[in-house]
C-alpha positions as CSV (number, residue, x, y, z in Angstrom):
1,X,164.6,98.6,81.3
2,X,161.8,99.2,84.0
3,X,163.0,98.7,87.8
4,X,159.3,97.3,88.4
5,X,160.3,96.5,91.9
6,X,160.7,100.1,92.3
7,X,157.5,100.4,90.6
8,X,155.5,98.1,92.5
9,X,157.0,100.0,96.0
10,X,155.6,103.5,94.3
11,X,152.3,101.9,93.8
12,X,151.8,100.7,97.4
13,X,149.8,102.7,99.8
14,X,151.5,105.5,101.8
15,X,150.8,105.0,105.6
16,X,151.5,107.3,108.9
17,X,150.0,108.1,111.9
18,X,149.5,111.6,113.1
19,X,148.3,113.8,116.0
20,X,145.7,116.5,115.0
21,X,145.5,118.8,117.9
22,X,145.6,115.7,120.7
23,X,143.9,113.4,118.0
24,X,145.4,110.2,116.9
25,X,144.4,109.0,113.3
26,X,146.4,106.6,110.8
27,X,146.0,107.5,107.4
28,X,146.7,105.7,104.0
29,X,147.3,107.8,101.3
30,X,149.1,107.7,97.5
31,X,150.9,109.4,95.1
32,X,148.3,112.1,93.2
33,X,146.2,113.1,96.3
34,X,147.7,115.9,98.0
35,X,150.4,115.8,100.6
36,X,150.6,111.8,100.6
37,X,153.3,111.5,103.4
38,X,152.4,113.6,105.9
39,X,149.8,116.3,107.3
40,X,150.9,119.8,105.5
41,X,151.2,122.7,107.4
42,X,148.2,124.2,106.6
43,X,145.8,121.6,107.4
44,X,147.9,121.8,110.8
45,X,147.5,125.1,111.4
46,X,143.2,124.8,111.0
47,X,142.9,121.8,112.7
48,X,144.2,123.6,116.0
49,X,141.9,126.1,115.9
50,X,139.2,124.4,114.7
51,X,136.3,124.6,117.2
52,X,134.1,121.8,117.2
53,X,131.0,120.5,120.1
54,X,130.3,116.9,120.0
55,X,127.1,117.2,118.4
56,X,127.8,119.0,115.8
57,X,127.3,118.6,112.1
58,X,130.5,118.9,109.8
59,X,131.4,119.7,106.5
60,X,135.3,119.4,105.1
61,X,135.5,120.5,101.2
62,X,137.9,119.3,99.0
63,X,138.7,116.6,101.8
64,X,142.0,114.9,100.4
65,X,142.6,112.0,101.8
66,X,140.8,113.0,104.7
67,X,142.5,114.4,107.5
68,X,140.7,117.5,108.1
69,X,137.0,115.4,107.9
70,X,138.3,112.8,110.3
71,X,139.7,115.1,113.1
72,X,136.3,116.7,112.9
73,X,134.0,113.2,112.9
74,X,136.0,112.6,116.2
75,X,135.4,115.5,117.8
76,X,131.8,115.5,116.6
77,X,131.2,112.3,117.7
78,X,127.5,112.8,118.1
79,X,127.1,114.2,115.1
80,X,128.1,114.0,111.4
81,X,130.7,114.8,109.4
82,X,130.7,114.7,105.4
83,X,133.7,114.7,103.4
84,X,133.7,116.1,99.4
85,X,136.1,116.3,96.9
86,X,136.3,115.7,93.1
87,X,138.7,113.1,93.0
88,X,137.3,109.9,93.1
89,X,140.5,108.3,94.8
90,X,140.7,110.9,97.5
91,X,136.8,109.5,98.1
92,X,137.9,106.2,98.2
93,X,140.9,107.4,100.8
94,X,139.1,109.1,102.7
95,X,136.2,106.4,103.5
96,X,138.7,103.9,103.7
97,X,140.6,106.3,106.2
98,X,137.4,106.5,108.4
99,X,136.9,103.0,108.8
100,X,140.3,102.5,109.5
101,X,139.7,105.1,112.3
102,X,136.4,103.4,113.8
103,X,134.4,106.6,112.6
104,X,131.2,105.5,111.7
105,X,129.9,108.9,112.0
106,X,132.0,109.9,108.8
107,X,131.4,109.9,105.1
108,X,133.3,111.2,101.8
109,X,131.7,111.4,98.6
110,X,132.3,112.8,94.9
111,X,131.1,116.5,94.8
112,X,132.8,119.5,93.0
113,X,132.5,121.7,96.1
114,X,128.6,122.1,97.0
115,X,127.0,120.3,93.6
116,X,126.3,116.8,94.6
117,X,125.7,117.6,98.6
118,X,122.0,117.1,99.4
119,X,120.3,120.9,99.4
120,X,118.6,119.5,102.5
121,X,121.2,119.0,104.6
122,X,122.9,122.2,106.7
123,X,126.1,122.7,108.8
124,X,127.3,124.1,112.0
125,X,130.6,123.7,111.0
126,X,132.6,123.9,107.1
127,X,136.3,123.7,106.9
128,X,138.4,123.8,104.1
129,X,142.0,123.9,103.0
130,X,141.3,125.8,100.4
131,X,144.1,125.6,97.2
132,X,146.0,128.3,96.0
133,X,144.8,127.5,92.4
134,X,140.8,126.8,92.4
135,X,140.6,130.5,90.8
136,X,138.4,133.5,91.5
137,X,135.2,132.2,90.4
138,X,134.7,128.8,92.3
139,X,136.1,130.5,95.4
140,X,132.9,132.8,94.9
141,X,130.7,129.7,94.8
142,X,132.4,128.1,97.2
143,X,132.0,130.8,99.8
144,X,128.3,131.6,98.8
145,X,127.3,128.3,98.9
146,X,129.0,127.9,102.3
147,X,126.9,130.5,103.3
148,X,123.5,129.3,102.4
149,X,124.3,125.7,103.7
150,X,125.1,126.9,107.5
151,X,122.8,127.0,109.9
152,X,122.3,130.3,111.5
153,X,125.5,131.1,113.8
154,X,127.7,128.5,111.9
155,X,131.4,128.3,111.3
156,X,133.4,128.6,107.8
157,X,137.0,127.9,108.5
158,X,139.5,128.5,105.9
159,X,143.5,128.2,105.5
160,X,144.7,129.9,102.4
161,X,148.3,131.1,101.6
162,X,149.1,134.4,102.9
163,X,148.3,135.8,99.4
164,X,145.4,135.6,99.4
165,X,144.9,136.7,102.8
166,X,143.0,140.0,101.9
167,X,141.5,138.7,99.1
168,X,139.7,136.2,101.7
169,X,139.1,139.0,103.9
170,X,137.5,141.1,101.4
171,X,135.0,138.3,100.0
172,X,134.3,136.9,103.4
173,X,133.3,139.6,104.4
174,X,131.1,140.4,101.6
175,X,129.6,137.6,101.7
176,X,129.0,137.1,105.2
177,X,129.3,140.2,106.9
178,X,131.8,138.9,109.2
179,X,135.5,138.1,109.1
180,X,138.2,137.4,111.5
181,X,142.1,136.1,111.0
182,X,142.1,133.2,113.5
183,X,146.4,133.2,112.4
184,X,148.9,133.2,110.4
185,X,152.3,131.4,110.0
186,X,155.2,131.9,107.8
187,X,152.8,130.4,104.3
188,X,149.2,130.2,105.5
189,X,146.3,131.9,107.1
190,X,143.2,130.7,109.4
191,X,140.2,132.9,108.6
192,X,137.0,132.0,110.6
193,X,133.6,133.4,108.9
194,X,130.1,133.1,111.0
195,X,126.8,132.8,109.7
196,X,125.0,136.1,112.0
197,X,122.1,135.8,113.0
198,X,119.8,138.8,113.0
């Protein structure tokens, strides 16, 4: 026999404050979107070194619920800051997180990495938490794309586990001629990428 009282407490949102790097945000999540209960280490560990100016203009890819996206909307607060992934309920999180949070100057929408962002619009600034199991070939596009979609001098951010630490350092610097380990914990690793300008 079903314990729906149980059930009905699982389907209820999952809600907690947090403090990204002397940012306070609340966030609703649920079960199926990535870390629901709290901020993982990871996206910990970028947020603090994360290096945003108040007008600048901010992607986060593969956005989650939105934590990432959010710390960077406030911190860019005269700019904006788009949010993509390609689940629809992390979307639906995510802008529901923003407008929990006041930040108008925030957005999420449906995109597998780059394909549904507007080819007009550039960045200063990309972050992303970037999961262990996308595989080989999308991290290519990713970080390509990424490339082509920062404005000269821009920032790619990235915290992947420690394994694929050099594989990160290898293809980041490929592909943009610069790389540099911003740090790394006891799991993960903060690589920053910039866009050089000649």
């Amino acid at each position: 026999m079903q314990d729906t009282t149980k059930l009905d407490k699982l389907r209820k949102d999952i809600v907690f404050s947090a403090d990204l790097a002397g940012e306070k945000l609340i966030f609703h999540s649920t079960w199926g979107i990535f870390s629901p209960k709290e901020i993982d280490v990871g996206t910990q560990l970028l947020v603090n070194l994360l290096e945003i100016e108040p007008g600048d203009s901010c992607l986060d890819l593969g956005c989650g619920y939105g934590p990432i996206g959010l710390y960077m909307a406030r911190r860019a607060y005269q700019g904006e800051t788009l949010l993509v992934d390609k689940d629809f309920m992390a979307v639906d999180y995510a802008n529901a997180n923003a407008k929990r949070n006041n930040l108008t100057n925030a957005k999420a929408i449906l995109s597998n990495a780059f394909d549904h962002i507007d080819s007009q619009i550039e960045f200063d600034v990309i972050a992303s938490n970037i999961p262990a199991k996308v595989g080989k070939e999308m991290l290519s596009l990713i970080l390509n794309d990424a490339y082509s979609r920062l404005k000269p001098g821009g920032k790619l951010y990235v915290v992947t586990i420690n394994g694929l630490r050099q594989y990160m350092k290898r293809n980041l610097t490929d592909v943009f001629g610069d790389y540099k380990k911003l740090k790394q914990g006891k799991t993960y690793t903060v690589a920053l990428a910039r866009k050089l300008t000649d």
